[in-house]
C-alpha positions as CSV (number, residue, x, y, z in Angstrom):
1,X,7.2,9.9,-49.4
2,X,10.1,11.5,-51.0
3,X,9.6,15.1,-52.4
4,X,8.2,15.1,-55.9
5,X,10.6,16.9,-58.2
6,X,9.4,19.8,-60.5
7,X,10.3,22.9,-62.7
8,X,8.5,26.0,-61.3
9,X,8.5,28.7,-63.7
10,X,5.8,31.7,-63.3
11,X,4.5,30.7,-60.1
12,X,3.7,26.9,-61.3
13,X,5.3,23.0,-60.8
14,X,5.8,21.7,-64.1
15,X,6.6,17.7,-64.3
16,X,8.4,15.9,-66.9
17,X,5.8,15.6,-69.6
18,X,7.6,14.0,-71.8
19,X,10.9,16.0,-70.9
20,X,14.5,14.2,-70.2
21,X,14.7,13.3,-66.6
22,X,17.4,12.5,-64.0
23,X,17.5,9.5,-61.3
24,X,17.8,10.9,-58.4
25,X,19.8,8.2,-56.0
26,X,20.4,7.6,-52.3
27,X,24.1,7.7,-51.6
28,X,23.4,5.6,-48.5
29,X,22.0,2.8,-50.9
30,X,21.8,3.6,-54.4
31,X,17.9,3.2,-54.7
32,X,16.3,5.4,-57.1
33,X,14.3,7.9,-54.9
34,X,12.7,9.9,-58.0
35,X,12.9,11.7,-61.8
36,X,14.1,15.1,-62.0
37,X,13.0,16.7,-65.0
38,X,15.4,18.6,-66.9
39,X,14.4,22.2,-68.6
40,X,14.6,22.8,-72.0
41,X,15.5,26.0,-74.5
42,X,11.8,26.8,-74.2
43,X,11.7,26.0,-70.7
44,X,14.7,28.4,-69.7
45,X,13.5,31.1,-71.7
46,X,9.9,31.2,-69.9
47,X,11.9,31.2,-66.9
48,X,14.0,34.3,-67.8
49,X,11.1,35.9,-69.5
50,X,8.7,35.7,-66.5
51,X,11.5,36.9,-64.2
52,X,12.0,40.2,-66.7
53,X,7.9,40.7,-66.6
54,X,8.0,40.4,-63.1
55,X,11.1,42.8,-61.7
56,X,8.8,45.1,-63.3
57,X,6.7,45.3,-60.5
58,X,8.7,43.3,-57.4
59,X,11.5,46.2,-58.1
60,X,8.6,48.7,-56.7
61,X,7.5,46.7,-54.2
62,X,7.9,47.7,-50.6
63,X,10.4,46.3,-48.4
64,X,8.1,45.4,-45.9
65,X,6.1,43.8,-48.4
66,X,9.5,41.7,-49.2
67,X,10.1,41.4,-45.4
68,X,6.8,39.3,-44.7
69,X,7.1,37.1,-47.3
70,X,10.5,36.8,-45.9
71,X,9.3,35.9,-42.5
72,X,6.6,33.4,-43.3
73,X,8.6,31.5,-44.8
74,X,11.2,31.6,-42.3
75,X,8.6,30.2,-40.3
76,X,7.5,27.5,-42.8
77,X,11.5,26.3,-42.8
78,X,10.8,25.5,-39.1
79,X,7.2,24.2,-39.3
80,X,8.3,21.7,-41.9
81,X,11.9,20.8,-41.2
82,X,11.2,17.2,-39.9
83,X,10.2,16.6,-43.9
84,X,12.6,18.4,-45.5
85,X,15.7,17.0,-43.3
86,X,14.3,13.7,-43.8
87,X,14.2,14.2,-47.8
88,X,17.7,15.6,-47.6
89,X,19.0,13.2,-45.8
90,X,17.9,10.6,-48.5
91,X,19.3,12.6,-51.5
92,X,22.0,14.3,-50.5
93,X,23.4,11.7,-47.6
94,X,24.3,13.9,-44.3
95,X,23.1,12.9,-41.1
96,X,19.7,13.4,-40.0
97,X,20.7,16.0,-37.4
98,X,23.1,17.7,-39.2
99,X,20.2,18.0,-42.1
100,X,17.4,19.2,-39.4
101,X,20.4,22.0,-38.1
102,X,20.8,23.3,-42.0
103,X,17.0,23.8,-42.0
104,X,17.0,25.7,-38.7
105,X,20.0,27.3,-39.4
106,X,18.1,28.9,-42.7
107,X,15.4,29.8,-40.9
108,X,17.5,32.4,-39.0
109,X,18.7,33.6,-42.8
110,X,15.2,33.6,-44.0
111,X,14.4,35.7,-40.9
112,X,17.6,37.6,-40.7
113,X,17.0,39.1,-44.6
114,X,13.8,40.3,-43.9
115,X,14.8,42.5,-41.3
116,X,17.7,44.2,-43.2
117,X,16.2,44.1,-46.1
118,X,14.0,47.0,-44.6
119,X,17.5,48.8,-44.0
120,X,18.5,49.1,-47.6
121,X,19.3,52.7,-47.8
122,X,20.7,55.6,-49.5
123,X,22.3,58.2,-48.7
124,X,22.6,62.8,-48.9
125,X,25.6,64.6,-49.9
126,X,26.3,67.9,-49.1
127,X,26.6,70.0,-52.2
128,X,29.3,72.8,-52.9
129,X,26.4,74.9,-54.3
130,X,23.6,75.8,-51.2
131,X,20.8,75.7,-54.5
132,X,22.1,72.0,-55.6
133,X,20.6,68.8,-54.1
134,X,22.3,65.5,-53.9
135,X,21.6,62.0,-53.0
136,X,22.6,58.2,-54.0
137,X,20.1,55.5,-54.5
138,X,20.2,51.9,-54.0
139,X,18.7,50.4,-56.3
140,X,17.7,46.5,-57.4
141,X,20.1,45.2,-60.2
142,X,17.2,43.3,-62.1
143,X,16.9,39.5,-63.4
144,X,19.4,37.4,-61.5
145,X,20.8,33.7,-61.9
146,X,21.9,31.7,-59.2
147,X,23.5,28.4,-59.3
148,X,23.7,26.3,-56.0
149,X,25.5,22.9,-54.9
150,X,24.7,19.8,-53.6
151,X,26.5,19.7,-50.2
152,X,24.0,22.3,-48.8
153,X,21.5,22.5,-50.9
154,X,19.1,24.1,-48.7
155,X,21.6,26.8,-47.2
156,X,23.5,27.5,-50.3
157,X,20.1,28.4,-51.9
158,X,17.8,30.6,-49.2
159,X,21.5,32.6,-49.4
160,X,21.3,33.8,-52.6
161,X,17.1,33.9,-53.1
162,X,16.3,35.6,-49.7
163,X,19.0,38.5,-50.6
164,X,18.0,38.5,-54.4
165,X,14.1,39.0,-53.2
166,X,14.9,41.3,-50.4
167,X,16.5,43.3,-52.5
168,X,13.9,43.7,-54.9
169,X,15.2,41.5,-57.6
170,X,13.7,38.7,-60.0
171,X,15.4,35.0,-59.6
172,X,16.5,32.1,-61.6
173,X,17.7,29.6,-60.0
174,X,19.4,26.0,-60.7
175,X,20.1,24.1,-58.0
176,X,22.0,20.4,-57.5
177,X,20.1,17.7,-59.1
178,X,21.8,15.4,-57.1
179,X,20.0,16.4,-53.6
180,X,17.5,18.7,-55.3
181,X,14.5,17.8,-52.5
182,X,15.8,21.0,-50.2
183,X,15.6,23.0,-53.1
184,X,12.1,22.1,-54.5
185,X,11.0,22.9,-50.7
186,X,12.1,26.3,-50.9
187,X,10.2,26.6,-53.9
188,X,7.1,25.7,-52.7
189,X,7.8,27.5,-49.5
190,X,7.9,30.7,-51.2
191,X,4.7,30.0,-53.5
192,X,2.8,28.9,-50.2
193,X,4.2,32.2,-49.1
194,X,2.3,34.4,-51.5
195,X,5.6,35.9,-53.9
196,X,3.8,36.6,-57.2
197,X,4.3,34.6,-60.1
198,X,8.0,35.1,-61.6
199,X,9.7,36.4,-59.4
200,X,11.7,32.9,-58.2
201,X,11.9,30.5,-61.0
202,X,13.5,26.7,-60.5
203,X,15.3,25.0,-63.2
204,X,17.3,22.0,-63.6
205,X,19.4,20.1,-66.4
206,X,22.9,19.5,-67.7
207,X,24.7,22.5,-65.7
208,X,27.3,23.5,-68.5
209,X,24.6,24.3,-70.8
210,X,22.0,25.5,-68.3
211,X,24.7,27.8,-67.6
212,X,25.7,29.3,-70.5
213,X,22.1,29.4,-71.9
214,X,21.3,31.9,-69.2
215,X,24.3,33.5,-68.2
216,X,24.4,34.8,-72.3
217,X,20.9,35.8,-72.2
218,X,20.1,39.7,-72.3
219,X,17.4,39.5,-69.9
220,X,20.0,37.8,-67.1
221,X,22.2,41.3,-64.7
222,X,23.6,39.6,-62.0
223,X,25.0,35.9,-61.7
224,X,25.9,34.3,-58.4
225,X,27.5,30.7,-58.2
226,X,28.9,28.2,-55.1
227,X,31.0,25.8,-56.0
228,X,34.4,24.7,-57.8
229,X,37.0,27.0,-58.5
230,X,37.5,25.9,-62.3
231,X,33.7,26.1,-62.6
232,X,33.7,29.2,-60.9
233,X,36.4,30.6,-63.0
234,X,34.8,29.8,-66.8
235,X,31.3,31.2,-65.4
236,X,33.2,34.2,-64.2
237,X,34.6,34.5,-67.8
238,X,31.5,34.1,-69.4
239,X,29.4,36.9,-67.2
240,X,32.8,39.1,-67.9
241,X,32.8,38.7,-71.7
242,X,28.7,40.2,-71.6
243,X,29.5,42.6,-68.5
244,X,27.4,40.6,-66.0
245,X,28.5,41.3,-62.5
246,X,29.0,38.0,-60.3
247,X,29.6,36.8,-56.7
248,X,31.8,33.9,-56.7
249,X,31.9,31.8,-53.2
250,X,34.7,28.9,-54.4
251,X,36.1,26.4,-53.2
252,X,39.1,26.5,-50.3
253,X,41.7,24.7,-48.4
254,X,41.9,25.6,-45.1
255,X,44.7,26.3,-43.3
256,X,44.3,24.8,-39.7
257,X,47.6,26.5,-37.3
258,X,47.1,24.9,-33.8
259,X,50.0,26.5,-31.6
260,X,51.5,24.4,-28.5
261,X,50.1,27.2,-25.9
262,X,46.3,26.2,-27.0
263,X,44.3,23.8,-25.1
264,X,45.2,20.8,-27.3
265,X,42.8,18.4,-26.5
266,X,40.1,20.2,-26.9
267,X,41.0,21.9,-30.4
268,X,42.0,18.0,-31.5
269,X,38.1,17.5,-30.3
270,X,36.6,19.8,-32.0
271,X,38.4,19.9,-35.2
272,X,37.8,16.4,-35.5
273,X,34.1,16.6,-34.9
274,X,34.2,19.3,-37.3
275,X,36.3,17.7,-39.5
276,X,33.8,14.7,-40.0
277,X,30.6,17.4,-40.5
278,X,28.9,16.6,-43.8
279,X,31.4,13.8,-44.4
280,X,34.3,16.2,-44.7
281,X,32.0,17.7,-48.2
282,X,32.3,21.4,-46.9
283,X,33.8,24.3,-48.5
284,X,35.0,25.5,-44.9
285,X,36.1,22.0,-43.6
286,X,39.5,22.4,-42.0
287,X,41.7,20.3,-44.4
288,X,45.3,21.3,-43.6
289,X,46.2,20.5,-40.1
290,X,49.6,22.7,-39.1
291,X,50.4,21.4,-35.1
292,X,53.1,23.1,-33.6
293,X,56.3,20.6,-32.9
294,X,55.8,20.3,-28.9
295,X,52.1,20.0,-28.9
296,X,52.0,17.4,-32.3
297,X,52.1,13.8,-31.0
298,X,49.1,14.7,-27.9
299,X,47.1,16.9,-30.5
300,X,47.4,13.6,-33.1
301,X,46.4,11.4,-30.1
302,X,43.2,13.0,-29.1
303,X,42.3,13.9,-32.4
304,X,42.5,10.1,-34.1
305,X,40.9,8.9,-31.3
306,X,38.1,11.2,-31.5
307,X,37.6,9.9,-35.1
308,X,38.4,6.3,-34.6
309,X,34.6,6.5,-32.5
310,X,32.9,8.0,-35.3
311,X,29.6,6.3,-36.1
312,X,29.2,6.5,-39.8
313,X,26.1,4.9,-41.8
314,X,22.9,5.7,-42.8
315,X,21.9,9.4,-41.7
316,X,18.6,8.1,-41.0
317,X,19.6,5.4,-38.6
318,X,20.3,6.3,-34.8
319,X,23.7,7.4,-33.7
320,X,25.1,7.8,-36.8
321,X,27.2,10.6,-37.5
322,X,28.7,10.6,-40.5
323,X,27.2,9.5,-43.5
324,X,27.9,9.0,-47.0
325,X,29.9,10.8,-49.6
326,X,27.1,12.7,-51.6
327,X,28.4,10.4,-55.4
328,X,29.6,7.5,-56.5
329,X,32.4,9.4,-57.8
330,X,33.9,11.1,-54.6
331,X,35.1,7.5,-53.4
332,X,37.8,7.1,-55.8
333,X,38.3,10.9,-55.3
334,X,39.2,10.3,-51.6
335,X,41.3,7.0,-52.9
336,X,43.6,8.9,-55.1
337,X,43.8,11.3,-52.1
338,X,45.4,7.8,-50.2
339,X,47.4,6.4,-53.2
340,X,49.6,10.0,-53.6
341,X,50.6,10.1,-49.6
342,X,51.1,6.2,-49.9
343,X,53.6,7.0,-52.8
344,X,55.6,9.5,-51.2
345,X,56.1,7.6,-47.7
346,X,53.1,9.3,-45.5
347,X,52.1,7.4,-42.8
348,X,48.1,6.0,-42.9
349,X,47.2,6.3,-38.9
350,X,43.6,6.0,-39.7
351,X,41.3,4.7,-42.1
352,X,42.1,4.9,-46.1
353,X,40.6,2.4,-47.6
354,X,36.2,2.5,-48.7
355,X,33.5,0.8,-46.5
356,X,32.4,-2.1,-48.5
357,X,28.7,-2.2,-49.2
358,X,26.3,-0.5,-51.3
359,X,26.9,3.1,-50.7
360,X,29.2,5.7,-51.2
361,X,31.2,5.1,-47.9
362,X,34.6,6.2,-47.2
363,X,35.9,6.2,-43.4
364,X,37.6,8.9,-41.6
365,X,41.4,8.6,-42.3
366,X,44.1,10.6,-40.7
367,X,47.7,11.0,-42.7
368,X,50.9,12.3,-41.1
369,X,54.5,12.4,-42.7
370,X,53.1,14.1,-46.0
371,X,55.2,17.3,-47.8
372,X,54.1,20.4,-48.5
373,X,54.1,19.1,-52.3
374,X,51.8,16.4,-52.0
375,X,48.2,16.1,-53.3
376,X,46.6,16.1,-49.8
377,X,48.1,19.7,-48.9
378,X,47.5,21.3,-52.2
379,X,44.3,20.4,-53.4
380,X,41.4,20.6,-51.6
381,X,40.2,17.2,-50.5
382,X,36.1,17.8,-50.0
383,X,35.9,14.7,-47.9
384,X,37.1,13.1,-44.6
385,X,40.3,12.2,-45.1
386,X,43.1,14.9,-42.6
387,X,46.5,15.3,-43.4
388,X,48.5,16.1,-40.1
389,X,51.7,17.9,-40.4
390,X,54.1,20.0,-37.8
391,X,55.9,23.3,-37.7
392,X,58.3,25.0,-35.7
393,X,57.5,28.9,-36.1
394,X,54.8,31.4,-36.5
395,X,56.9,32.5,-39.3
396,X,57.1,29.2,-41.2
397,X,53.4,28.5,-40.8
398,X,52.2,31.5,-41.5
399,X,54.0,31.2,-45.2
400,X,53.0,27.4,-45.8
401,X,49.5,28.6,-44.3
402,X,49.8,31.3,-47.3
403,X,51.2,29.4,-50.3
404,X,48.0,27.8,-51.8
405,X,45.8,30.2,-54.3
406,X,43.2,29.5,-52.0
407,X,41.7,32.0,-49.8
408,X,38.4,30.8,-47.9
409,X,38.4,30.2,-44.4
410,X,41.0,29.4,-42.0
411,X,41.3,28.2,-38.2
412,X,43.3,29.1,-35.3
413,X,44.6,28.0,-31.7
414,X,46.4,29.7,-29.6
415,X,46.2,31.4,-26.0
416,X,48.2,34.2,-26.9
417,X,46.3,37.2,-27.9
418,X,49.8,38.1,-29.3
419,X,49.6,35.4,-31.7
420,X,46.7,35.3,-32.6
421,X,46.5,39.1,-33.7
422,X,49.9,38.4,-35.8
423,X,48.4,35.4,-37.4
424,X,44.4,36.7,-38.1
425,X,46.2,40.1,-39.4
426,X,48.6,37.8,-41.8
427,X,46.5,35.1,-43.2
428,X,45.3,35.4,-46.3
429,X,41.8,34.1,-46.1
430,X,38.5,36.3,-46.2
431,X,37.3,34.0,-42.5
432,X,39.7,33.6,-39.5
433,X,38.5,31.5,-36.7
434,X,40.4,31.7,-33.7
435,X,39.5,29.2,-30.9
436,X,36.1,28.1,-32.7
437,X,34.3,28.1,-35.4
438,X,32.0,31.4,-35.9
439,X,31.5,31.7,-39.6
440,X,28.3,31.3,-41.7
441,X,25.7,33.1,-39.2
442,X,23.0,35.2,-41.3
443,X,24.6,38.4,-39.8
444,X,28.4,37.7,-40.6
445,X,29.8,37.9,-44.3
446,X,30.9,35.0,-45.9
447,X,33.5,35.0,-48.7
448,X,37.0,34.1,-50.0
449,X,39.8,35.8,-51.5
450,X,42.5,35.1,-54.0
451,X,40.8,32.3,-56.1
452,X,38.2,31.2,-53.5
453,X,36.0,34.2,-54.8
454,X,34.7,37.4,-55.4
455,X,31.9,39.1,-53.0
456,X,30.2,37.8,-49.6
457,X,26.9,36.5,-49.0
458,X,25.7,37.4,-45.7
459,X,26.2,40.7,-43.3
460,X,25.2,43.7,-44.2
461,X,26.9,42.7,-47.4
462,X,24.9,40.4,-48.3
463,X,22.9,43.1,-50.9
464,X,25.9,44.6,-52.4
465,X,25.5,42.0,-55.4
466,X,21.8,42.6,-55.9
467,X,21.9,46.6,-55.8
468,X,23.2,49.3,-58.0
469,X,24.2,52.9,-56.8
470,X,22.7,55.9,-58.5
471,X,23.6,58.8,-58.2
472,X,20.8,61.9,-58.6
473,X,21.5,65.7,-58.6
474,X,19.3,68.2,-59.5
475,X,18.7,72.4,-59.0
């Protein structure tokens, strides 16, 4: 049975009752696997009005009282992740595994948040007079809204509600109504969990309006959003324009520098494993492939080969490990992608044309012999299709590395601990992987820079958001 889909607004699931819905399709098929329903003025409103009733108390709540609800259900995310992957896997298209690691992955968030959410602290400064006293105090920002996407649904979310609750603030949240199962599990996770009434609230509906409705409101401090970065930008506006501080985690377009002194064939393995992960739908997905002139034509080898094996098909079925694209509307994406390197002479060495069938399936393709100029290595693909290019010197791919607005993540290979301090101290990204991929563990921050974002989620930094700093002195 797929999940059933909900509002939950002041600690209850409310259905549709005669409220518009959504279908909710299988990328993998197109069957219809349930009706969303979407919120209404009256809906939102409750929402934001049971979040402001209960900050009231949750912003006096203990931290270990935050901690244990923190921790149970860290251990409901492991208890019920064969469901949830299962249900995500339907809506949102990834392969089963790759869905069941999300979910354990989260748990280690879930877990992660309610131990440093016990280590929120302030701080004593020494005075100039010996009969003054002063201190700073960290202190929750109050009602928050949250908007998550659809590639993680259940990662992108825990993110931003287990460091909104930890810290001691009130939620609204909006997540994907694509793949919106994860979400409505977290939901009911933290009301099996015992958090009082109000404090998380899940809405759903047509995301420019559910956006603006409550990023306007006067109950709404804080806004946090993952996605797009022209999305990103007009929600950034709008919390601006009523003095709404925001985190921002946008999109990217990562640089990938493999130098000819790495161990080629196993970068051109890894990154193309990597490459494949959630059909290519990840903010961090490597997605500009910079190979070094002597090490190009082996690094292409191995790492077209690597894909050419890729089992892609139904994340629930066996072996598979790359499903569908999450929509409909990300095939043609990933054709227009093709159509612009076909134009200006690029070479197709793998793939580039959609699965035929009923779902949403686009193969792994590999393109060499594209410019800088070209679609493929200016805009950020969000699927599986690699452009492959080469470069002569650290120099010259550190600037082409550097040229995009983009500033997420980025990847590195090199055995040359010269290079790769020169190249981790010069690129402009807020994550530098050098020789694997490390990023997006609960204790590490994750962010961007330039337009890929404002703020991290994770680390030690992961309150900074949620908390405001005052400042008490008194004789």
């Amino acid at each position: 049975m797929y999940q059933k889909l909900t509002l939950y607004i002041d600690g209850q699931f409310i259905e549709a009752q005669g409220r518009q819905t959504q279908e909710v399709i299988n990328p993998a098929n197109r069957e219809v696997l349930g009706h969303l329903p979407h919120a209404t003025n009256e809906d939102l409103d409750s929402a934001l009005l049971s979040a402001e009733r209960a900050f009231a108390s949750w912003k006096k709540s203990s931290p270990t009282e935050r901690s244990t609800i923190l921790r149970k259900v860290a251990q409901l995310t492991r208890d019920r992740a064969p469901e949830i992957a299962r249900n995500m896997t339907l809506d949102q298209g990834k392969p089963l595994a790759e869905s069941l690691g999300e979910l354990i992955s989260c748990a280690d968030h879930a877990d992660w948040h309610a131990e440093e959410c016990r280590r929120i602290y302030g701080r004593v400064i020494t005075p100039r007079h010996p009969n003054v006293r002063q201190f700073v105090l960290r202190e929750p920002i109050g009602v928050c809204v949250a908007f998550t996407p659809w590639n993680f649904p259940y990662n992108q979310a825990i993110r931003k509600v287990a460091a909104a609750i930890g810290a001691g603030c009130t939620l609204v949240l909006k997540g994907p109504e694509d793949s919106p199962s994860a979400v409505m599990a977290i939901a009911q996770m933290f009301h099996d969990a015992g958090l009082p009434p109000g404090v998380l609230n899940l809405v759903w509906g047509d995301p420019p309006k559910i956006s603006d409705y409550l990023i306007r409101s006067p109950i709404t401090r804080k806004v946090s959003f993952t996605g797009s970065v022209p999305v990103g930008k007009q929600l950034a506006s709008l919390a601006g324009a009523h003095m709404k501080r925001v985190t921002m985690e946008l999109g990217g377009h990562s640089p990938v520098l493999v130098f000819d002194d790495a161990d080629i064939d196993r970068a051109a393995q890894m990154l193309a494993k990597f490459k494949i992960r959630n059909a290519g739908q990840v903010c961090v997905s490597p997605t500009r492939f910079y190979v070094q002139k002597k090490a190009y034509d082996r690094f292409l080898a191995t790492f077209t080969d690597t894909l050419s094996n890729i089992k892609v098909g139904d994340g629930l079925t066996e072996g598979v490990e790359m499903g569908p694209l999450a929509h409909e509307r990300r095939v043609p994406a990933m054709e227009r992608f093709v159509e612009d390197a076909r134009s200006r002479g690029s070479k197709i060495v793998l793939g580039g044309d959609p699965i035929s069938g009923k779902g949403f399936f686009f193969p792994p393709t590999v393109i060499t012999d594209l410019p800088d100029d070209a679609m493929l290595m200016t805009q950020e693909p969000f699927g599986p299709v690699a452009p492959i290019v080469s470069f002569d010197t650290v120099d010259e791919v550190i600037a082409r590395a550097n040229s995009l607005p983009f500033g997420l993540s980025s990847y590195v290979f090199t055995n040359s601990l010269q290079t790769a301090t020169r190249v981790s101290n010069e690129l402009e990204a807020g994550m530098v992987n050098i020789n694997h991929f490390g990023s997006a563990l609960p204790e590490t921050p994750f962010g961007g820079i330039k337009d890929s974002g404002i703020g991290s989620e994770g680390g030690s930094e992961t309150f900074d958001g949620y908390l405001v700093t005052k400042f008490v002195t008194h004789i």
